[in-house]
mmCIF file as Biopython writes it, N, C-alpha, C and O atoms, coordinates in Angstrom:
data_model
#
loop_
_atom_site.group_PDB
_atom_site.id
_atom_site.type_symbol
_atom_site.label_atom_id
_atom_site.label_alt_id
_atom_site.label_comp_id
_atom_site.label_asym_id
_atom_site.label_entity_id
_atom_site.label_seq_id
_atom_site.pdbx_PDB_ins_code
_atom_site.Cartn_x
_atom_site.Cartn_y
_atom_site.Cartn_z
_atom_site.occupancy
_atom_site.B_iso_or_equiv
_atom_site.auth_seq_id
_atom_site.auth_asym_id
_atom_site.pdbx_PDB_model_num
ATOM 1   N N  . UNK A ? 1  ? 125.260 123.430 126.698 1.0 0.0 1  A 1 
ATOM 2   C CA . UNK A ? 1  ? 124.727 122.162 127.170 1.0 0.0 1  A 1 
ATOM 3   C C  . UNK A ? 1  ? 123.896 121.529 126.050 1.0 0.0 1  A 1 
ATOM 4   O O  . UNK A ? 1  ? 122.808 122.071 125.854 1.0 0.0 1  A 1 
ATOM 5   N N  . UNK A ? 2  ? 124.227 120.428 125.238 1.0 0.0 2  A 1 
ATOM 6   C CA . UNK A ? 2  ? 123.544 119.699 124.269 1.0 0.0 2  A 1 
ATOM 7   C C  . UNK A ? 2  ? 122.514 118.617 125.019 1.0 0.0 2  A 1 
ATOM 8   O O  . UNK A ? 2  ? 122.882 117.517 125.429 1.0 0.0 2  A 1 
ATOM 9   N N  . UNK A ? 3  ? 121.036 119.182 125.128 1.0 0.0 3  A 1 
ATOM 10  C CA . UNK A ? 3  ? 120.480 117.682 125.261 1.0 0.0 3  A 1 
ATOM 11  C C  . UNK A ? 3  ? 119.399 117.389 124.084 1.0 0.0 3  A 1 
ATOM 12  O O  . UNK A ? 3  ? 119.323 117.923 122.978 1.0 0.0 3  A 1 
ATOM 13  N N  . UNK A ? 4  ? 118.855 116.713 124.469 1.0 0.0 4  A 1 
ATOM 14  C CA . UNK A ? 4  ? 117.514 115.503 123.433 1.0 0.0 4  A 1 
ATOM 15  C C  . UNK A ? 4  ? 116.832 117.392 122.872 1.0 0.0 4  A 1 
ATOM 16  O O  . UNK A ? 4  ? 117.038 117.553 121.669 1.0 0.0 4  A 1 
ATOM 17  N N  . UNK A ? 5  ? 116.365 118.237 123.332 1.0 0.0 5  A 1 
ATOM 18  C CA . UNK A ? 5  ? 115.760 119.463 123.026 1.0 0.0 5  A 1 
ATOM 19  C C  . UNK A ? 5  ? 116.540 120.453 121.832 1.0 0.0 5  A 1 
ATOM 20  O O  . UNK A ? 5  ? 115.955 121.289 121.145 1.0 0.0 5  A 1 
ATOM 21  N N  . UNK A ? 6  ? 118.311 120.068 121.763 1.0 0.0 6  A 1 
ATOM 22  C CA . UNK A ? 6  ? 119.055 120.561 121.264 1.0 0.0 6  A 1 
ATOM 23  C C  . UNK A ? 6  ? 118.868 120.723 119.393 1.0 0.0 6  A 1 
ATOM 24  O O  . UNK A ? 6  ? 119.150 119.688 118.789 1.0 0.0 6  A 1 
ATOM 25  N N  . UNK A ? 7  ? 118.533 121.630 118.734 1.0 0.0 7  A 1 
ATOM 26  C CA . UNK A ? 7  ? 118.586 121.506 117.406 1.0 0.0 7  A 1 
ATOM 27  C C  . UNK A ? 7  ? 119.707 121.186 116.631 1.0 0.0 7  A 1 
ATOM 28  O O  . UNK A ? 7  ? 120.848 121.605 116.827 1.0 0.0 7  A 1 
ATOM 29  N N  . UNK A ? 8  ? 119.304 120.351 115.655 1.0 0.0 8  A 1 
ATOM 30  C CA . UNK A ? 8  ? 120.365 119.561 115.014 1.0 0.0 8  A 1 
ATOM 31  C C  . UNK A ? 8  ? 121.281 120.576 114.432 1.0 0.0 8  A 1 
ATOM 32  O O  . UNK A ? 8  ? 122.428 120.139 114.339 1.0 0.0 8  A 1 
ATOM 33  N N  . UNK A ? 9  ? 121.090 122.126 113.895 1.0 0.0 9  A 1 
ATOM 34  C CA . UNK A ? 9  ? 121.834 123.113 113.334 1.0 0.0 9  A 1 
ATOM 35  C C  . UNK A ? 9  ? 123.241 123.771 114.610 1.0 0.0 9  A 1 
ATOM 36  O O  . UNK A ? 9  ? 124.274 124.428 114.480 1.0 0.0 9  A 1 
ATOM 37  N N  . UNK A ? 10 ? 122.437 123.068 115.879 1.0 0.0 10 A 1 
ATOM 38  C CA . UNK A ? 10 ? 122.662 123.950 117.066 1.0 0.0 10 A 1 
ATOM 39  C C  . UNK A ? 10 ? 124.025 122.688 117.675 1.0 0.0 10 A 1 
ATOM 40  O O  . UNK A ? 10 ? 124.857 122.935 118.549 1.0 0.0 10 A 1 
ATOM 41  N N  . UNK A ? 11 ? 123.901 121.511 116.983 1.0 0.0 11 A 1 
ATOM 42  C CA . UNK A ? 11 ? 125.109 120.759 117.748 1.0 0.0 11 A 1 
ATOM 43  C C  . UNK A ? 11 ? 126.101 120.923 117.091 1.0 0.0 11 A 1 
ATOM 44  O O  . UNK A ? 11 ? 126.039 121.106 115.875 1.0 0.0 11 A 1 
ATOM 45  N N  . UNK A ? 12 ? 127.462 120.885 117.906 1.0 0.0 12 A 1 
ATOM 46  C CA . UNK A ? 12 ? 128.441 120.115 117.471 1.0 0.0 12 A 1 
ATOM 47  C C  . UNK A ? 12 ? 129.163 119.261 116.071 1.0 0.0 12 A 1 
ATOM 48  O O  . UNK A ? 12 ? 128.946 118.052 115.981 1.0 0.0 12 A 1 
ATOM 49  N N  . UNK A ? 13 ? 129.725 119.719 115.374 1.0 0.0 13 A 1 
ATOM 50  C CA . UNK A ? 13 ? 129.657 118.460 114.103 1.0 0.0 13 A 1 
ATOM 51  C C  . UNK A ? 13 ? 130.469 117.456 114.687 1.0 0.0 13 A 1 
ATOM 52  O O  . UNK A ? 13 ? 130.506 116.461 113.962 1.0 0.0 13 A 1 
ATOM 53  N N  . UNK A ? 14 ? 131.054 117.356 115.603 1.0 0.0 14 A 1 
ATOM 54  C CA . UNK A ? 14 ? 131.121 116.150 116.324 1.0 0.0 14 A 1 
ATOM 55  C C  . UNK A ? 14 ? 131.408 116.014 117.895 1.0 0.0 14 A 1 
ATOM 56  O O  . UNK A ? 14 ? 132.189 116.777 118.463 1.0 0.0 14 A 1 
ATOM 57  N N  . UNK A ? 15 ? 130.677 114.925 118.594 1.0 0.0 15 A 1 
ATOM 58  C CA . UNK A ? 15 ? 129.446 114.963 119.354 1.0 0.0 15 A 1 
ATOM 59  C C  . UNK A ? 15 ? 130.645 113.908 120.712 1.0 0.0 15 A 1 
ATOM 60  O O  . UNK A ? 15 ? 131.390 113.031 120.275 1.0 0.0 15 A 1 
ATOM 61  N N  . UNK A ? 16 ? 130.604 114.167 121.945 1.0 0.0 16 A 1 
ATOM 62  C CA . UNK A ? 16 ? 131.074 113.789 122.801 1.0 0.0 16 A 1 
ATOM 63  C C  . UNK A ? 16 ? 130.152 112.398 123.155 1.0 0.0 16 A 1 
ATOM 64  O O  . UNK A ? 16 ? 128.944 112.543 123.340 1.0 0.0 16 A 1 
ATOM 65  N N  . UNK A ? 17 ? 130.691 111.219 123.230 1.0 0.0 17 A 1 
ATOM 66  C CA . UNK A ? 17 ? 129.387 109.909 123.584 1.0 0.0 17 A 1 
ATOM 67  C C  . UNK A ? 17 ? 128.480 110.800 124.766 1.0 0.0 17 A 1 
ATOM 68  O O  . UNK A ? 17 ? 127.481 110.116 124.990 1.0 0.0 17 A 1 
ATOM 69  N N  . UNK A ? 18 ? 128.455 111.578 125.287 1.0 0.0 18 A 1 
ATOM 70  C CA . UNK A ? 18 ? 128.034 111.938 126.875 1.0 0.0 18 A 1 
ATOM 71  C C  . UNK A ? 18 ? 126.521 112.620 126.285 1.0 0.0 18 A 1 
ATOM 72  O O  . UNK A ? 18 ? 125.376 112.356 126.652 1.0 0.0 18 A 1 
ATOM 73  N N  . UNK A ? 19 ? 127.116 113.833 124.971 1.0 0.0 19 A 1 
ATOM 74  C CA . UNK A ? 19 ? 126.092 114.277 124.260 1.0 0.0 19 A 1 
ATOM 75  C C  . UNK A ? 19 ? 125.545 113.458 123.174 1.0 0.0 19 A 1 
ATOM 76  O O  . UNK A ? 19 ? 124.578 113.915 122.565 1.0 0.0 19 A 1 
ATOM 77  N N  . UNK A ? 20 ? 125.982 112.405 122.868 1.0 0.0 20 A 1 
ATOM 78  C CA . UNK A ? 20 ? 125.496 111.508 121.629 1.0 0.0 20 A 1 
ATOM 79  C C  . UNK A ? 20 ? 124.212 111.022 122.578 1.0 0.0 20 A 1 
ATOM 80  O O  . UNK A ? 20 ? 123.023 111.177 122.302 1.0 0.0 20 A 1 
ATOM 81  N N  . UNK A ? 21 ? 124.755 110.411 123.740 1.0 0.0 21 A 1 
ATOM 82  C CA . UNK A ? 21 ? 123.611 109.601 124.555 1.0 0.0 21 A 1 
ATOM 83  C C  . UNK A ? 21 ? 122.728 110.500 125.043 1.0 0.0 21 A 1 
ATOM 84  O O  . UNK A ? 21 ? 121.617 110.136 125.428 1.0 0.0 21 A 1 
ATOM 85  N N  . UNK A ? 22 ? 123.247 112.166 125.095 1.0 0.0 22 A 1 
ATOM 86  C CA . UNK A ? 22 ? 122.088 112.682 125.862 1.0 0.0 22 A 1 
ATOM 87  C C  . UNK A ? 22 ? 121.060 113.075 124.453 1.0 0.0 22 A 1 
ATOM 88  O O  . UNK A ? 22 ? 119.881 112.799 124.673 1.0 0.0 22 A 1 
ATOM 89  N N  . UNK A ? 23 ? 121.269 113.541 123.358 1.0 0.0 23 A 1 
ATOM 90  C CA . UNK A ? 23 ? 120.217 113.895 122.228 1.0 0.0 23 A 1 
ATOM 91  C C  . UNK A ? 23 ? 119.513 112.501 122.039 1.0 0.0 23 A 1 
ATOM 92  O O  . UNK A ? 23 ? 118.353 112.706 121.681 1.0 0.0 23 A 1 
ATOM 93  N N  . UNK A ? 24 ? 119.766 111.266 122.139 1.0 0.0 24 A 1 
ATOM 94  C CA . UNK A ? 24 ? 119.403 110.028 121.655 1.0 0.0 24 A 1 
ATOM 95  C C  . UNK A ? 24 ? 118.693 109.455 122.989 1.0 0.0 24 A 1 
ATOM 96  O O  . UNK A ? 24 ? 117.822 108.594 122.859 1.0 0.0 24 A 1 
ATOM 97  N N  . UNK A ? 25 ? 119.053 109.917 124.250 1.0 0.0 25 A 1 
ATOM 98  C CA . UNK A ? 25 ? 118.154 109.236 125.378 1.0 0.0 25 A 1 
ATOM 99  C C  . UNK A ? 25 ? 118.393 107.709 125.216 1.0 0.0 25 A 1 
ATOM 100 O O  . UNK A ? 25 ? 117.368 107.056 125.417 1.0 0.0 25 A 1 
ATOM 101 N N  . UNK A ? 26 ? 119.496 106.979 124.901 1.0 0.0 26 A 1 
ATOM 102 C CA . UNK A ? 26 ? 120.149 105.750 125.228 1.0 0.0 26 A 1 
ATOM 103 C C  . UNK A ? 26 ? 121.132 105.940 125.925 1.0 0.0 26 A 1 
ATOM 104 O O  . UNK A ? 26 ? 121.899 106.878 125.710 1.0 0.0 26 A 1 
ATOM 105 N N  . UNK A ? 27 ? 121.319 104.942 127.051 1.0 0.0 27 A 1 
ATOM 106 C CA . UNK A ? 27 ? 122.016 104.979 127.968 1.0 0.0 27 A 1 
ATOM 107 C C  . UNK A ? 27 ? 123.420 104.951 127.659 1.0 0.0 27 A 1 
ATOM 108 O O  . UNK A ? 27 ? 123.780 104.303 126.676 1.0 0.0 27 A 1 
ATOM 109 N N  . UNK A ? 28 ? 124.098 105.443 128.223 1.0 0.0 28 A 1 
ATOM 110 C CA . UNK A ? 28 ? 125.503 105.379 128.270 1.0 0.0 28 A 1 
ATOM 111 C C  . UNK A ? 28 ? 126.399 104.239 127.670 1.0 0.0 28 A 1 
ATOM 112 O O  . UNK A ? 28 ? 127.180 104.305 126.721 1.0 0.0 28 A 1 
ATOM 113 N N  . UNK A ? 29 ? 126.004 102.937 128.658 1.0 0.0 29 A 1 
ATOM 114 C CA . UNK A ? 29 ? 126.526 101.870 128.147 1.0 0.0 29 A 1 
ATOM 115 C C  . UNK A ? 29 ? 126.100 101.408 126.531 1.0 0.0 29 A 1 
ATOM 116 O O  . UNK A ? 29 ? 126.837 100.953 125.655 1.0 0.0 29 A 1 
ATOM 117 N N  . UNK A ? 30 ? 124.710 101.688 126.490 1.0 0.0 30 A 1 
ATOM 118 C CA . UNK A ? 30 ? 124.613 101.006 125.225 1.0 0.0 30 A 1 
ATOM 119 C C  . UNK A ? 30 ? 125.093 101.469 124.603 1.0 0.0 30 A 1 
ATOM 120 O O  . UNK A ? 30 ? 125.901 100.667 124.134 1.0 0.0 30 A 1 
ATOM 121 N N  . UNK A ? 31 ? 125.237 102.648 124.038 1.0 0.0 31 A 1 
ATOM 122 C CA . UNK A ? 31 ? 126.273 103.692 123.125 1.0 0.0 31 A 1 
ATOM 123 C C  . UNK A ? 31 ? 127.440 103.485 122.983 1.0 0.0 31 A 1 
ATOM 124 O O  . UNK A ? 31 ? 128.066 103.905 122.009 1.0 0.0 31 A 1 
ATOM 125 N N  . UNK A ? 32 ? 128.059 102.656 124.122 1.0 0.0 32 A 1 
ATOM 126 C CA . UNK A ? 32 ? 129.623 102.258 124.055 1.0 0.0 32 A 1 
ATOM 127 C C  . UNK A ? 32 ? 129.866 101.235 123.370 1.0 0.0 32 A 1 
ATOM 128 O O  . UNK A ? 32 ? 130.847 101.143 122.633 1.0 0.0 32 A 1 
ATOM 129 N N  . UNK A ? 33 ? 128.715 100.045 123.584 1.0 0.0 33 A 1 
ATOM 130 C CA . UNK A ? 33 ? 128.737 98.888  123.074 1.0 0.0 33 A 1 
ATOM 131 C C  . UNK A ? 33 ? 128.069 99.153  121.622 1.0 0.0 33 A 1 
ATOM 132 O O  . UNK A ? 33 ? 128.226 98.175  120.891 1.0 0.0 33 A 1 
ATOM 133 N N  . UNK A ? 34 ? 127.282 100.345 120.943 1.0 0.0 34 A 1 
ATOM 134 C CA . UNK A ? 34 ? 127.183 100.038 119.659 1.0 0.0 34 A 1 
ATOM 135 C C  . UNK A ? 34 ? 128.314 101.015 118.846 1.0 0.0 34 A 1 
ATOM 136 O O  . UNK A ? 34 ? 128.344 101.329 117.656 1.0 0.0 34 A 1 
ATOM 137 N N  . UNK A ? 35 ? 129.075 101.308 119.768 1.0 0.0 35 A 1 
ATOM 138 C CA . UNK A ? 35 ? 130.699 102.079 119.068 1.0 0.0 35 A 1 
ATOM 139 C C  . UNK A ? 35 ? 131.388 100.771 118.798 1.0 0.0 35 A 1 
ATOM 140 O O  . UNK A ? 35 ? 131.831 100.499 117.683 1.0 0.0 35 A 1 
ATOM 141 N N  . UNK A ? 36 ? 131.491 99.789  120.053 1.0 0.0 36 A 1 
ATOM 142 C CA . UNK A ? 36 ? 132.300 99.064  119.940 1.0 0.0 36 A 1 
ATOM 143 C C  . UNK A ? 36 ? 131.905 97.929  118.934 1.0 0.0 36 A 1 
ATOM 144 O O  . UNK A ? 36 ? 132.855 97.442  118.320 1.0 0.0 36 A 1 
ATOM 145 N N  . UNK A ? 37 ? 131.150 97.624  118.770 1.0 0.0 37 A 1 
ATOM 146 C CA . UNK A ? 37 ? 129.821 96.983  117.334 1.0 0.0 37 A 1 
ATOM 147 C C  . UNK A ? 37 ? 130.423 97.594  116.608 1.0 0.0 37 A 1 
ATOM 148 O O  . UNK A ? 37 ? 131.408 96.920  116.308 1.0 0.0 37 A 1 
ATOM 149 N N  . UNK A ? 38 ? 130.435 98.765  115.976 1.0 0.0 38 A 1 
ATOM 150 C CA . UNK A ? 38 ? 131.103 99.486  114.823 1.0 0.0 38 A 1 
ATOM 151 C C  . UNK A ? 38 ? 129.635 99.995  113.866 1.0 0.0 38 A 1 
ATOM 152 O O  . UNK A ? 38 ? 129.631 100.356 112.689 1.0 0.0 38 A 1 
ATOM 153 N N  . UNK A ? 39 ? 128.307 99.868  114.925 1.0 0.0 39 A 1 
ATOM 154 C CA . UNK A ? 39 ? 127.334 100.140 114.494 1.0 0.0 39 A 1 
ATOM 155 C C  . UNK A ? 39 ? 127.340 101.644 115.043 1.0 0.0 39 A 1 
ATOM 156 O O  . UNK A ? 39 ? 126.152 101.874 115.269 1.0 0.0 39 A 1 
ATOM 157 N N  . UNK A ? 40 ? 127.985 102.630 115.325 1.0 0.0 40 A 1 
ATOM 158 C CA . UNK A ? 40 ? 127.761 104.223 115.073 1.0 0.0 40 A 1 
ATOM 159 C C  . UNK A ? 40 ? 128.954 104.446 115.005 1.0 0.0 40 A 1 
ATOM 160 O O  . UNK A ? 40 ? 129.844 104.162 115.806 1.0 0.0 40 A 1 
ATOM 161 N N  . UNK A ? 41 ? 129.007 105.094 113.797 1.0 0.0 41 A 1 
ATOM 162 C CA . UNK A ? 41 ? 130.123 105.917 113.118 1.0 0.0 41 A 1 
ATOM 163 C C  . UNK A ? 41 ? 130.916 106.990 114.553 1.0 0.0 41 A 1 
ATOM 164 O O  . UNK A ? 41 ? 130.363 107.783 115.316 1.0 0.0 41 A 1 
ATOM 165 N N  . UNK A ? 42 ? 132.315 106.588 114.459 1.0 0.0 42 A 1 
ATOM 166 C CA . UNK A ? 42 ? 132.869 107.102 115.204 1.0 0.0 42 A 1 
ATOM 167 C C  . UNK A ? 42 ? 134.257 107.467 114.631 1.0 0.0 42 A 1 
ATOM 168 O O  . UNK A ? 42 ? 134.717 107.125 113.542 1.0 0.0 42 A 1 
ATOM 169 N N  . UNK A ? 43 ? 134.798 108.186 115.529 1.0 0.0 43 A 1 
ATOM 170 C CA . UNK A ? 43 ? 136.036 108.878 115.319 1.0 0.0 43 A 1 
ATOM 171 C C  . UNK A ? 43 ? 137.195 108.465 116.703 1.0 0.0 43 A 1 
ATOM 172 O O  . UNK A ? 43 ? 136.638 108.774 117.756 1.0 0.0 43 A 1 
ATOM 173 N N  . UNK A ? 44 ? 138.443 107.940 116.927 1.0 0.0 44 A 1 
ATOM 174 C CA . UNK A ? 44 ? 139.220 108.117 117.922 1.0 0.0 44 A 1 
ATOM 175 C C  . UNK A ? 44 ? 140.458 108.815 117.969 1.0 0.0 44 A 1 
ATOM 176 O O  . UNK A ? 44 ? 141.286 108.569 117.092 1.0 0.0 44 A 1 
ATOM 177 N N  . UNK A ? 45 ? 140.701 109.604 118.811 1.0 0.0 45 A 1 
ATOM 178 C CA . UNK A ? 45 ? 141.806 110.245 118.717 1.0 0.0 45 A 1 
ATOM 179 C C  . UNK A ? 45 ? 142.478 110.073 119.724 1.0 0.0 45 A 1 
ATOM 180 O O  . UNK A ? 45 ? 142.566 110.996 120.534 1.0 0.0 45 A 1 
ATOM 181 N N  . UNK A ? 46 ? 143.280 108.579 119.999 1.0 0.0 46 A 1 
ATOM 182 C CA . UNK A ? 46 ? 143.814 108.353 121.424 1.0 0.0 46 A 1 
ATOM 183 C C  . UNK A ? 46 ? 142.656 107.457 122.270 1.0 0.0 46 A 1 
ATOM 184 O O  . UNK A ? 46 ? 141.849 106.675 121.766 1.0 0.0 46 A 1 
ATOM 185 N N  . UNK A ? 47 ? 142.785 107.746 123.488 1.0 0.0 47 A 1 
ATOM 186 C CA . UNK A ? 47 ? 141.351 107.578 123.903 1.0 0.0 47 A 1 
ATOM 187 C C  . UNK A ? 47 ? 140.746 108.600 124.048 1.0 0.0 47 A 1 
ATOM 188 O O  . UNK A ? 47 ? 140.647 108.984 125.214 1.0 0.0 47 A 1 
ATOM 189 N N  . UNK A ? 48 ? 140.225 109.291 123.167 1.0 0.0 48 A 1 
ATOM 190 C CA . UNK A ? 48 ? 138.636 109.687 122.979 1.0 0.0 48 A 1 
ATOM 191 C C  . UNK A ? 48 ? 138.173 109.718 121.686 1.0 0.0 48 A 1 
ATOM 192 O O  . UNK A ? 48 ? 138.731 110.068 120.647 1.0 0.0 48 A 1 
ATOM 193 N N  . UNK A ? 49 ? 136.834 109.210 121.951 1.0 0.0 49 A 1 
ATOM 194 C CA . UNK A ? 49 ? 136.172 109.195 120.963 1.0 0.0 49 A 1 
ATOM 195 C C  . UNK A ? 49 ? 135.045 110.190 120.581 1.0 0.0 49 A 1 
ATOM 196 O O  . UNK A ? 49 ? 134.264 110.637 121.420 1.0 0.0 49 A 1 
ATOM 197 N N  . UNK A ? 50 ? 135.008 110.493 119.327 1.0 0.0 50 A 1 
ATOM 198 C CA . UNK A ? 50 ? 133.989 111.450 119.187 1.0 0.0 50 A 1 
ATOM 199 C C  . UNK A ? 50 ? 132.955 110.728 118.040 1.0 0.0 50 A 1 
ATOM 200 O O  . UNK A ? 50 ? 133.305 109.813 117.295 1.0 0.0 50 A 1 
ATOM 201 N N  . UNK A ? 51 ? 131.699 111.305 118.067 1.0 0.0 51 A 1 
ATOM 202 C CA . UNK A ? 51 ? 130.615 110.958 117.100 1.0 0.0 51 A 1 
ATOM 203 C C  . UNK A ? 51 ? 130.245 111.893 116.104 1.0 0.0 51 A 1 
ATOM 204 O O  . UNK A ? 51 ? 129.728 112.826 116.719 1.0 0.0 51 A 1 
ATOM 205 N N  . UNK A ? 52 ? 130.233 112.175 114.718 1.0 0.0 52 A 1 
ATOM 206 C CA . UNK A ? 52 ? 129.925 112.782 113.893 1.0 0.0 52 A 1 
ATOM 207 C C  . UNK A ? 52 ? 128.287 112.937 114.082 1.0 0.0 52 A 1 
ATOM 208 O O  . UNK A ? 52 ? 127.589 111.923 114.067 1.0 0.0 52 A 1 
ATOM 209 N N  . UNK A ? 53 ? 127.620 114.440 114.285 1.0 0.0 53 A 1 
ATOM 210 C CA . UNK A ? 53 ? 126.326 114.736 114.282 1.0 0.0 53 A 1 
ATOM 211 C C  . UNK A ? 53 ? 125.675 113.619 113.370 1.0 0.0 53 A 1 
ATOM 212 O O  . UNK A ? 53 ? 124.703 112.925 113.669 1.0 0.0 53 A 1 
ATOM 213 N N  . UNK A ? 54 ? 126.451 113.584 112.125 1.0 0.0 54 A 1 
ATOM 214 C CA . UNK A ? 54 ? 125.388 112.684 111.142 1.0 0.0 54 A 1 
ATOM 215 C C  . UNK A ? 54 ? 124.778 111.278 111.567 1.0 0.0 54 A 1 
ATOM 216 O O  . UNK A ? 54 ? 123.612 110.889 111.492 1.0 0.0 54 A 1 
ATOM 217 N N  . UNK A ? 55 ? 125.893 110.646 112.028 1.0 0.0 55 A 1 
ATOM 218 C CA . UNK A ? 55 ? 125.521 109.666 112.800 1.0 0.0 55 A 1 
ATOM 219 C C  . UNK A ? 55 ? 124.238 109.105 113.764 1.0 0.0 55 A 1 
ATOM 220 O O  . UNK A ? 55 ? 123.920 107.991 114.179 1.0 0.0 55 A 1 
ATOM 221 N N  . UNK A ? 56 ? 123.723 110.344 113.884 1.0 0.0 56 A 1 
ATOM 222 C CA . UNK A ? 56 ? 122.139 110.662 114.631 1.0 0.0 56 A 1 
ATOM 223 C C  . UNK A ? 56 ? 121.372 110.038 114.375 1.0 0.0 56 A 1 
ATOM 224 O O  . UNK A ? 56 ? 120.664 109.543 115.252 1.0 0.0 56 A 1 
ATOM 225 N N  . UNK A ? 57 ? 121.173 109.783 113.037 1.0 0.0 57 A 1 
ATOM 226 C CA . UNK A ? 57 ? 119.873 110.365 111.887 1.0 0.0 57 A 1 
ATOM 227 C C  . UNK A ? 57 ? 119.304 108.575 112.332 1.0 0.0 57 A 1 
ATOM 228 O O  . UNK A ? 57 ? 118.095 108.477 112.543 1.0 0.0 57 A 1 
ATOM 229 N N  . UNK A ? 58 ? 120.241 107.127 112.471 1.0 0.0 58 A 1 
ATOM 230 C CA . UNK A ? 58 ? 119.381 106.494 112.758 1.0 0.0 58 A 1 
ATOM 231 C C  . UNK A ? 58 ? 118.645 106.123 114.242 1.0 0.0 58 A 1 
ATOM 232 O O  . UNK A ? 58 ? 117.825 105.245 114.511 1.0 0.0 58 A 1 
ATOM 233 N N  . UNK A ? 59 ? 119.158 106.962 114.931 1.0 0.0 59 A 1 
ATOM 234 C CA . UNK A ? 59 ? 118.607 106.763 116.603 1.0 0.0 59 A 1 
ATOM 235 C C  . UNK A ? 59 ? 117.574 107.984 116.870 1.0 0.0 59 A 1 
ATOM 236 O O  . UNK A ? 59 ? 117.107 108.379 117.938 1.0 0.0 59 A 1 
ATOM 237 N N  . UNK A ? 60 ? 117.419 108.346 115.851 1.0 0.0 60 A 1 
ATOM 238 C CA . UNK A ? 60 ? 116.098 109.995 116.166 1.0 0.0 60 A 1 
ATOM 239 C C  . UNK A ? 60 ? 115.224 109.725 115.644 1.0 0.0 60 A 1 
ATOM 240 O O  . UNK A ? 60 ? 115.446 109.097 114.608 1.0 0.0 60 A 1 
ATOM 241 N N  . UNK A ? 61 ? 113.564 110.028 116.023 1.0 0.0 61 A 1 
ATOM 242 C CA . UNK A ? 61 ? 112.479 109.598 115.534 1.0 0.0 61 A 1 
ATOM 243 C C  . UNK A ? 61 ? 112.651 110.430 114.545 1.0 0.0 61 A 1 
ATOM 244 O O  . UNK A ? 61 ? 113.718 111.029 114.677 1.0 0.0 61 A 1 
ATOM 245 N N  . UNK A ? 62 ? 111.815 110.863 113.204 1.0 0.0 62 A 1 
ATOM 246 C CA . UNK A ? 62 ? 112.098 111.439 112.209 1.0 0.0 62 A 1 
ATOM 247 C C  . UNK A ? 62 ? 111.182 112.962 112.589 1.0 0.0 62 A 1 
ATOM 248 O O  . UNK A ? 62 ? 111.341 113.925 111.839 1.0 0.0 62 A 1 
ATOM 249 N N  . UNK A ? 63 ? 110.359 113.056 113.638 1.0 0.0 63 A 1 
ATOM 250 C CA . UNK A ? 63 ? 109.557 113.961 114.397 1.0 0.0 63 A 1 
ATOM 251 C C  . UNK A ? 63 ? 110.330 115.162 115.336 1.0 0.0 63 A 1 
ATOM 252 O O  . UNK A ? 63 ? 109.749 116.206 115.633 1.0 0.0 63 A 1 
ATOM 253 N N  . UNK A ? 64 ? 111.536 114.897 115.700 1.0 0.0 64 A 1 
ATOM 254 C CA . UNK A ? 64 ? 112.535 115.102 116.711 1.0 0.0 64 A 1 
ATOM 255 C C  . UNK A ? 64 ? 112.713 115.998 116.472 1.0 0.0 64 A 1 
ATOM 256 O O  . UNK A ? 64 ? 112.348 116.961 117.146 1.0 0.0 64 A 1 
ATOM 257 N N  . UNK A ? 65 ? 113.754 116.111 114.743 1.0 0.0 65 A 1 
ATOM 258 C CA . UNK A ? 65 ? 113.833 117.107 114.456 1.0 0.0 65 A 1 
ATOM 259 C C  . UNK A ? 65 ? 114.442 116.992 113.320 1.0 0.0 65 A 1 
ATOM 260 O O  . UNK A ? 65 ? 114.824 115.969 112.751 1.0 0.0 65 A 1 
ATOM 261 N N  . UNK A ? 66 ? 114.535 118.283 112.952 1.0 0.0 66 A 1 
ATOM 262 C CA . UNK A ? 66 ? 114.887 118.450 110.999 1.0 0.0 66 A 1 
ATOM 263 C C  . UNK A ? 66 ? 116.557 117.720 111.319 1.0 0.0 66 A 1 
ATOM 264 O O  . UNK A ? 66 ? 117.388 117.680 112.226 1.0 0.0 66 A 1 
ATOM 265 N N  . UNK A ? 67 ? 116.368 117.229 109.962 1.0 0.0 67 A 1 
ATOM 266 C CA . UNK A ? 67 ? 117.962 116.309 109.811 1.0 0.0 67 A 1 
ATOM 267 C C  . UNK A ? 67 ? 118.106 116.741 107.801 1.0 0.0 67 A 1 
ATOM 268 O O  . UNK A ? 67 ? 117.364 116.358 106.896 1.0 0.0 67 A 1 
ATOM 269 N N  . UNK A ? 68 ? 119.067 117.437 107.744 1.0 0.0 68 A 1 
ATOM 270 C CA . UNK A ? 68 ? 119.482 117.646 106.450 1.0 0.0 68 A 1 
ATOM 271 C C  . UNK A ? 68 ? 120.056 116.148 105.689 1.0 0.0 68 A 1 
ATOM 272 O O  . UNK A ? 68 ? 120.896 115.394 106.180 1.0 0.0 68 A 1 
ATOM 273 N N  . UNK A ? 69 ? 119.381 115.976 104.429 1.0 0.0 69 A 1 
ATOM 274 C CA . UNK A ? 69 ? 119.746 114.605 104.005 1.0 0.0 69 A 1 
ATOM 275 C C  . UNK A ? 69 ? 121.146 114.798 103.703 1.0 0.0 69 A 1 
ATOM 276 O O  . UNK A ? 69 ? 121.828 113.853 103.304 1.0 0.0 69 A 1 
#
C-alpha cells in the first residue's frame, strides 16, 4: 500500500495515478487534468497510464522526504 508516509526508496519506479495522488495528497481529478496539461511526466500503455517516481519531486514539500537529485 503506497501512501503520502511511503519512502521515496520504498515506491514503485513507476507510480499508478491512484498512488501518484495518494503520496502527493491532490485529488484525483486534479492529477488527471495535470497529465492531461502534459504538466506531470507520464507514461501510456493503452489506456493506462503510469507516473515515473521522479515526477514527484515537484508536488512534495522538500521536508517530506529524501528525493535523490
Amino acid at each position: 500500500m503506497v501512501d503520502r508516509h511511503t519512502g521515496y526508496e520504498q515506491l514503485p519506479t513507476l507510480l499508478t495515478v491512484r498512488e501518484f495522488r495518494a503520496v502527493t495528497s491532490l485529488g484525483l481529478s486534479t492529477v488527471y487534468d495535470l497529465i492531461k496539461r502534459g504538466e506531470i511526466e507520464h507514461a501510456r500503455f493503452g489506456r493506462v497510464v503510469r507516473v515515473p517516481k521522479t515526477a514527484l519531486r515537484p508536488y512534495l514539500p522538500e521536508s517530506t522526504m529524501y528525493v535523490p537529485q
